[in-house]
C-alpha positions as CSV (number, residue, x, y, z in Angstrom):
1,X,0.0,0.0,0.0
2,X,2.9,2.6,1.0
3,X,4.2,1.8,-2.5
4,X,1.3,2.5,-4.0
5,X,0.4,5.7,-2.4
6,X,4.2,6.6,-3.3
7,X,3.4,6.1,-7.1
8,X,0.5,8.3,-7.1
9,X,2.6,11.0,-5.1
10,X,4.5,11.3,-8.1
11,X,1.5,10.6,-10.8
12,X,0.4,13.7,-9.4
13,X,3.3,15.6,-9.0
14,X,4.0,15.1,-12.4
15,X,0.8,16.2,-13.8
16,X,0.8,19.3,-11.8
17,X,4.5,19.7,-13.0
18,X,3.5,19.1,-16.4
19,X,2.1,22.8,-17.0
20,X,5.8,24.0,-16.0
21,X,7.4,25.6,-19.4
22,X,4.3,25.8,-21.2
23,X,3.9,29.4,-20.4
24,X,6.5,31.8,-19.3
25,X,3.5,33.9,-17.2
26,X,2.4,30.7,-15.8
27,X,6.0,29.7,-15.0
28,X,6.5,33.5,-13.4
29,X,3.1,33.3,-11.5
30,X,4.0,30.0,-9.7
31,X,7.5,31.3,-8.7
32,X,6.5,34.3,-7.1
33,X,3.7,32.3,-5.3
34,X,6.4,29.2,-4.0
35,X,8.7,30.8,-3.4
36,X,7.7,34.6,-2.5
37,X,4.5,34.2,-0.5
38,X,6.0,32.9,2.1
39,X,7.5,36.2,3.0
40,X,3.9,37.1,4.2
41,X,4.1,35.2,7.4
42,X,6.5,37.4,9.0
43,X,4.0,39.9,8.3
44,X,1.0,38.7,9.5
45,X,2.6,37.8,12.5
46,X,4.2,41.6,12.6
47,X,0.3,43.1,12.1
48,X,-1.4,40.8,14.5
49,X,1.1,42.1,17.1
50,X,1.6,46.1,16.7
51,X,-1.4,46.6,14.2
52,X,-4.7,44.4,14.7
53,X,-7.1,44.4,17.2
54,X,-6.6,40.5,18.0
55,X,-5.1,39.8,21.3
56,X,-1.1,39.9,22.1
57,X,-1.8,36.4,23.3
58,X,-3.0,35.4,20.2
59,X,-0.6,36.4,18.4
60,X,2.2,34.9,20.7
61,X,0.2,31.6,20.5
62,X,0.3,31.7,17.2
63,X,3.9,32.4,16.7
64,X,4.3,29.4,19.6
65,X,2.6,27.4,17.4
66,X,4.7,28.0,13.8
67,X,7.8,27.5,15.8
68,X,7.1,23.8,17.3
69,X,5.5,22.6,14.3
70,X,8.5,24.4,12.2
71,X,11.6,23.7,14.1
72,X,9.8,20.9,16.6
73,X,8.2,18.3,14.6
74,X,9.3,19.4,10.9
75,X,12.9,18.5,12.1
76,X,12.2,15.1,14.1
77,X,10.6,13.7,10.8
78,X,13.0,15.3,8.3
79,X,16.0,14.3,10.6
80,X,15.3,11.1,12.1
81,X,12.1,9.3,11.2
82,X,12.4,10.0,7.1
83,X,14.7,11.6,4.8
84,X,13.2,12.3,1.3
85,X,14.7,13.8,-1.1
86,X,13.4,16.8,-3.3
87,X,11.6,15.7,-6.5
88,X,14.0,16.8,-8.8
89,X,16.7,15.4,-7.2
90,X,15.0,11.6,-7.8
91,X,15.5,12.0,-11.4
92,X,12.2,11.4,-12.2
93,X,11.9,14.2,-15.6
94,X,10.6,16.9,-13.3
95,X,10.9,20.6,-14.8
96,X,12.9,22.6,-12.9
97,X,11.8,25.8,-12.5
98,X,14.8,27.1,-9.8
99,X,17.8,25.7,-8.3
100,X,17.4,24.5,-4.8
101,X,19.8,23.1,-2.4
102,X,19.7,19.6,-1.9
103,X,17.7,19.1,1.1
104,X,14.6,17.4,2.5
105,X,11.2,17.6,0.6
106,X,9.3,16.0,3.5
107,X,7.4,17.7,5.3
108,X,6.9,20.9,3.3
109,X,8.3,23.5,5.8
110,X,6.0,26.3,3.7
111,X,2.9,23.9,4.1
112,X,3.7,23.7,7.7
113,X,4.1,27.1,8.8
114,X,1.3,28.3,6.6
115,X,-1.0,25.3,8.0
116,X,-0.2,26.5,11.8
117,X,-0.9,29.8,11.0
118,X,-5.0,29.1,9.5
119,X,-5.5,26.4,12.3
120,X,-4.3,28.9,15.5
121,X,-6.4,31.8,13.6
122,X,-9.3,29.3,13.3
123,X,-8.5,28.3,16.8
124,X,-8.5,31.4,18.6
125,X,-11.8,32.2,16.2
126,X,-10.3,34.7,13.5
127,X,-12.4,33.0,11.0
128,X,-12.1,35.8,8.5
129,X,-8.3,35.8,8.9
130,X,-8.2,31.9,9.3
131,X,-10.0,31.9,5.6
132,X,-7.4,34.2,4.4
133,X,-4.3,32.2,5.4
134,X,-6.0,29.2,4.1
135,X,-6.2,30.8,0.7
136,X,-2.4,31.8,1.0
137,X,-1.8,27.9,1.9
138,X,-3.3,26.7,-0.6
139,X,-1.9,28.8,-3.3
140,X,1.6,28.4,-2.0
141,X,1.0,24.9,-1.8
142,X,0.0,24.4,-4.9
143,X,2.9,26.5,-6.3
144,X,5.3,24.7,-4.1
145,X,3.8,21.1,-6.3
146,X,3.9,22.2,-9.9
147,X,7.4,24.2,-10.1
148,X,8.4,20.4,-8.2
149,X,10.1,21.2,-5.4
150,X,7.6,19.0,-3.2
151,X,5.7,15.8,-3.8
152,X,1.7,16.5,-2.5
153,X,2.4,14.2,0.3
154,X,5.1,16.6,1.4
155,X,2.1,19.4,1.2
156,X,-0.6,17.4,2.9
157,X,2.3,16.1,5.6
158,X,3.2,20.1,5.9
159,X,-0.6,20.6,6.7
160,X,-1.3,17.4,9.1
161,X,2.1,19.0,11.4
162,X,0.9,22.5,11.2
163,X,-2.3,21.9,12.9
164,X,-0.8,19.3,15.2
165,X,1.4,22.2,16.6
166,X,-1.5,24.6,16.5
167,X,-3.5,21.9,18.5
168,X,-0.8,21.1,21.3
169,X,-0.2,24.8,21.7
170,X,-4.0,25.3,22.3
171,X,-4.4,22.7,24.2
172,X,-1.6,23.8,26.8
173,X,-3.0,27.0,26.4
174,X,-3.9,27.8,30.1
175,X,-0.3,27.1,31.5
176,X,1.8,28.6,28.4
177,X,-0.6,32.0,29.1
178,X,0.6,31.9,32.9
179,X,4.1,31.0,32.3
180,X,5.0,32.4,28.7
181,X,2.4,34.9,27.2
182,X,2.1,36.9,30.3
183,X,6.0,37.4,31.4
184,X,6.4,38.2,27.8
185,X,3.9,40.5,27.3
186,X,5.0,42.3,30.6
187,X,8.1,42.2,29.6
188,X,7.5,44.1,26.3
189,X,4.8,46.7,27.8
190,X,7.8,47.8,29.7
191,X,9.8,48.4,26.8
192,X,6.9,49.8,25.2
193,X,6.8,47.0,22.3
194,X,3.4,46.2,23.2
C-alpha cells in the first residue's frame, strides 16, 4: 500500500508539473507564489502584534505554534524518522523551474508554517483571517507542487504537522498564558513594544 500511495505521489506531482514551461507567465506566476508568499508570514505575525485588534496572546500563541511545528516536529521527521529527497533530485523528468539546495522535501516547511498559521487563527476564532491564510496555503501549496520542489504528500504532511502544533499549543493553552504569554507581554509593555 505505501508503494502505492508513493506512485500516485508522483503521478500527481508530475501532472501538476506538467504545466511548468508551457507558459512563461504561468511559469513566473508560480514562482513568485512558491517561493515569494512565504515572505507574508513574518508579516502577519508583525500586524497581529503592533497593528490588529486581536489579542497579544493570540498572536504569541500563534507564533508558539509556527515554531514547534516548524523547528519541533518538521525536524524530528525530516532528521530522524524520514529523509526524502526533493523531487528533482530523484530523477524522475521533473521541470525545474529554480535551483534548490539539496535538502529534505518532506514535510513541506511552507505547508507547515502556513498550516499553523490558518488552524491557531481558526483556533482562537479569527475566521475571516483563518479563511485568508487558508487561501495563502493553498496557493503556495500548490505552487510549491507544480514548479516540483515538493511531492503532494510533502504538502498534505506540511498541513497534518501544522495543525498538530497549533492543536498542542491550544491545548496547553492555560499554562503557556501563565508562564509564557504573560511574562512576555510584561516584559514588552515595559519596553513599550506592546
Amino acid at each position: 500500500m505505501w508503494q502505492n500511495l508513493l506512485v500516485w505521489d508522483e503521478h500527481l506531482l508530475k501532472s501538476m508539473n506538467s504545466v511548468i514551461g508551457v507558459n512563461v507567465a504561468l511559469d513566473w506566476f508560480l514562482r513568485i507564489i512558491a517561493l515569494y508568499f512565504i515572505y507574508a508570514v513574518p508579516l502577519v505575525l508583525l500586524g497581529w502584534w503592533f497593528w490588529s485588534n486581536y489579542t497579544k496572546k493570540a498572536a504569541l500563541e500563534t507564533f508558539l505554534a509556527v515554531l514547534i511545528s516548524w523547528f519541533g516536529f518538521t525536524r524530528i521527521i525530516s532528521h530522524f524518522i524520514w529523509y526524502r529527497p526533493r523531487p528533482y533530485m530523484a530523477d524522475i523528468g521533473i521541470h525545474e523551474v529554480i535551483f534548490r539546495r539539496p535538502d529534505y522535501s518532506f514535510p513541506s516547511d511552507h505547508a507547515v508554517v502556513l498550516a499553523a498559521l490558518f488552524t491557531s487563527a481558526m483556533l482562537l476564532g479569527y475566521r475571516k483571517l483563518g479563511w485568508w491564510l487558508l487561501a495563502l496555503a493553498i496557493l503556495v501549496s500548490v505552487g510549491r507542487i507544480c514548479i516540483g520542489v515538493h511531492y503532494p504528500l510533502d504538502i498534505l504532511g506540511g498541513w497534518l504537522l501544522g495543525a498538530l502544533g497549533s492543536f498542542v499549543v491550544c491545548w496547553l493553552r492555560g499554562p503557556l498564558s501563565k508562564w509564557l504569554y504573560g511574562p512576555i507581554i510584561k516584559l514588552m509593555r515595559k519596553i513599550r513594544l506592546a
